[in-house]
N, C-alpha and C positions, 0 to 999 in steps of 0.2 A: 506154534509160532508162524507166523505168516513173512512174506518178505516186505522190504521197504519198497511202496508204489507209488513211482514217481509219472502223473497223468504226463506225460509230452504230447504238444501239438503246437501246431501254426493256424495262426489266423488271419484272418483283415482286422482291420480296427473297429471292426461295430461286433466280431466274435466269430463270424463265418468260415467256414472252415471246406467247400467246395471251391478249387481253387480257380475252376474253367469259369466261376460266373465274377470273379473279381474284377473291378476297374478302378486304375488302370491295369489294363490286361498285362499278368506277368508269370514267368515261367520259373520263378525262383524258389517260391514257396516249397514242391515238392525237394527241390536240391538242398534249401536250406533245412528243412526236417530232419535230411539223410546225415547232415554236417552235426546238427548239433544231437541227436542222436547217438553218434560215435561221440561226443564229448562226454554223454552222459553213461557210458559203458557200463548196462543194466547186463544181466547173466542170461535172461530173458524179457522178451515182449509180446505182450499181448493185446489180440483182439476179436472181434466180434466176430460173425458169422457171414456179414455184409460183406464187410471187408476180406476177409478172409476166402471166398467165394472169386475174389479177383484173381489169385494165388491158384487156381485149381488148373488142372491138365486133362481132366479125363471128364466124360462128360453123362458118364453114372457106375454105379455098382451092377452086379449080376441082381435080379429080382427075389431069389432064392436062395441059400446056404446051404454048402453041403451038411454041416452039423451044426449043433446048438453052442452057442459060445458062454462061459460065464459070466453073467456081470461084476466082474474085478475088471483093474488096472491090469494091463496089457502096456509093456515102457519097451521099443524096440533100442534104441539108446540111452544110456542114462551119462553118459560124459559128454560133454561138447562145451564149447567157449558161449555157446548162447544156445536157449532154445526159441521157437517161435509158437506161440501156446493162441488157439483159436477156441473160443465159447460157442460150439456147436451145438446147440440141446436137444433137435429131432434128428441130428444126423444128417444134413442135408447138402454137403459139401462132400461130393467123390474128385479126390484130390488129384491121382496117378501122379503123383512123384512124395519124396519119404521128408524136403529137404526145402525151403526156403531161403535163397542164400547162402547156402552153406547151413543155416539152423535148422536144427532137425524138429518136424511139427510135431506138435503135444496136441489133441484133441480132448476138449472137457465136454463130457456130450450126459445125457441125461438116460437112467437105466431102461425106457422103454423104447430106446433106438434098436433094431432089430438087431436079427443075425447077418442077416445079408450085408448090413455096413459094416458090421466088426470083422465080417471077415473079408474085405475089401480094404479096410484100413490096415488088418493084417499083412493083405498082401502087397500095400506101396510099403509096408514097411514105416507105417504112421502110429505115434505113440497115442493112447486114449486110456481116460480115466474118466469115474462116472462122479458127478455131485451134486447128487438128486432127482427127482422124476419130472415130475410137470415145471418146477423149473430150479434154477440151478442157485448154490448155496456158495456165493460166490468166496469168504471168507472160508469154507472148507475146501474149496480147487485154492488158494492161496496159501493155506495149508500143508496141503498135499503137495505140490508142487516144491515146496523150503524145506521139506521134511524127508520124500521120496528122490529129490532131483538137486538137493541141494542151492535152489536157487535166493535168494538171499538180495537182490535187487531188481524188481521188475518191472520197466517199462509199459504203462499201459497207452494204448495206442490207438484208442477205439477209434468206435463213431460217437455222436452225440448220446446217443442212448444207454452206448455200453457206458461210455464217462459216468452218466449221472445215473448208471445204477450203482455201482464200487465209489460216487459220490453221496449217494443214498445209504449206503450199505457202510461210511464211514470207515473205508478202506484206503483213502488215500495218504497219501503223506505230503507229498510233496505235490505242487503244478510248475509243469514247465512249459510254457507260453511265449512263444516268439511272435508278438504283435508285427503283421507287413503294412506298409503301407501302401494299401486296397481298401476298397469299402464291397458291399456288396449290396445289402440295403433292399432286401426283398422279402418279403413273411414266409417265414415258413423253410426257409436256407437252412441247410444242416448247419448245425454251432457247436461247440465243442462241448456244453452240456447240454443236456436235452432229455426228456420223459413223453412217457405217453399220456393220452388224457388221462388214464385211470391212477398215476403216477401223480397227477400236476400240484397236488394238495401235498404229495410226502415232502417233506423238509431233511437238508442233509443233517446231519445232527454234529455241526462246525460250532465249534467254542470259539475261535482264533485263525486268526493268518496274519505270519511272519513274513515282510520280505528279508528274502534270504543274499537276491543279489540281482542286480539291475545293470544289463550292459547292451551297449548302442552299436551294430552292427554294421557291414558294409551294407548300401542300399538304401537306410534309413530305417529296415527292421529293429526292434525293441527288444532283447532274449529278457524276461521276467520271470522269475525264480520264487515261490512263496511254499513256504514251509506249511504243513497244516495242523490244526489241535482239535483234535474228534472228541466228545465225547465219550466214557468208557463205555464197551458193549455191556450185554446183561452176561 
């Protein structure tokens, strides 16, 4: 059983989601994310490796391990009021701190990440589970996560690319969308879904979208709420 994943994010009104390039120029978009966010009180939130990479302290691992580590789940906490869960697949985020916020980080990293970073992430005290090799099975870290950690509502928080692959992957449930008004109007602008070329032909496999609730914000922001209806998996 996976949890219920609700995409959050903020945009301009053409879908834009980098907020240094919007006009007119406003500082609100990152505070209003932060506000409705807390309204939407997930157990966990996740995101990508990009993002995630902003978050980090330390500015690598040792080159070598002293021993071999096993590829199992290593959970340095398993209680907390949220966790903060980042899709790392080669490992390439050396963190030096255990804790986001207060939320303690969860790493979903892919089984031929060496020793050298498992035992690095050992020693911030950073939780890590593997789901899959060349790349990740993201309905089993979803999984795993409701089942090992108890999480049960999750916040996804990507970039464009994580969005539309868990869009792809017919993972979502819900989108939460606070349309700003900004434009940004340039090709090629990070947007809240987004694929690579090789990606651009797969279609999400979306039967339905509900809205769920429509409310008009201080500023003239939009909070939009649609519920989603995936087809079943195989």
């Amino acid at each position: 059983m996976k949890p219920y994943v609700i995409c959050h994010m903020v945009s301009s009104v053409d879908g834009r989601i980098l907020h240094s390039r919007w006009r007119p120029q406003t500082r609100d978009g990152g505070m209003l994310f932060e506000r409705l966010h807390e309204r939407l009180g997930g157990d966990a939130w996740l995101i990508g490796r990009v993002t995630g990479a902003e978050f980090a302290k330390s500015s690598g691992y040792r080159s070598s391990a002293a021993r071999s580590y096993p590829r199992e789940p290593w959970i340095a906490r398993r209680e907390a009021a949220a966790f903060a869960v980042v899709l790392d697949l080669h490992g390439r985020i050396a963190w030096g701190r255990a804790d986001i916020g207060g939320d303690p980080i969860v790493v979903v990293l892919g089984t031929q990440v060496d020793d050298a970073h498992l035992e690095g992430l050992r020693g911030d005290g950073v939780s890590y589970f593997f789901a899959g090799e060349r790349t990740l099975d993201l309905r089993a870290a979803l999984e795993f996560l409701n089942r090992e950690l108890g999480i049960k509502r999750l916040l996804l928080e990507g970039g464009g690319h994580v969005n539309g692959a868990f869009l792809r992957a017919g993972l979502i449930d819900e989108v939460s969308l606070a349309v700003c008004p900004a434009l940004d109007g340039a090709h090629g602008a990070p947007s809240v879904f987004d694929s690579r070329a090789a990606e651009s032909d797969s279609r999400a496999p979306l039967t339905g979208m509900q809205l769920a609730s429509c409310e008009v914000l201080d500023g003239g922001a939009v909070w939009l709420r649609y519920r989603l209806e995936n087809a079943p998996s195989d």
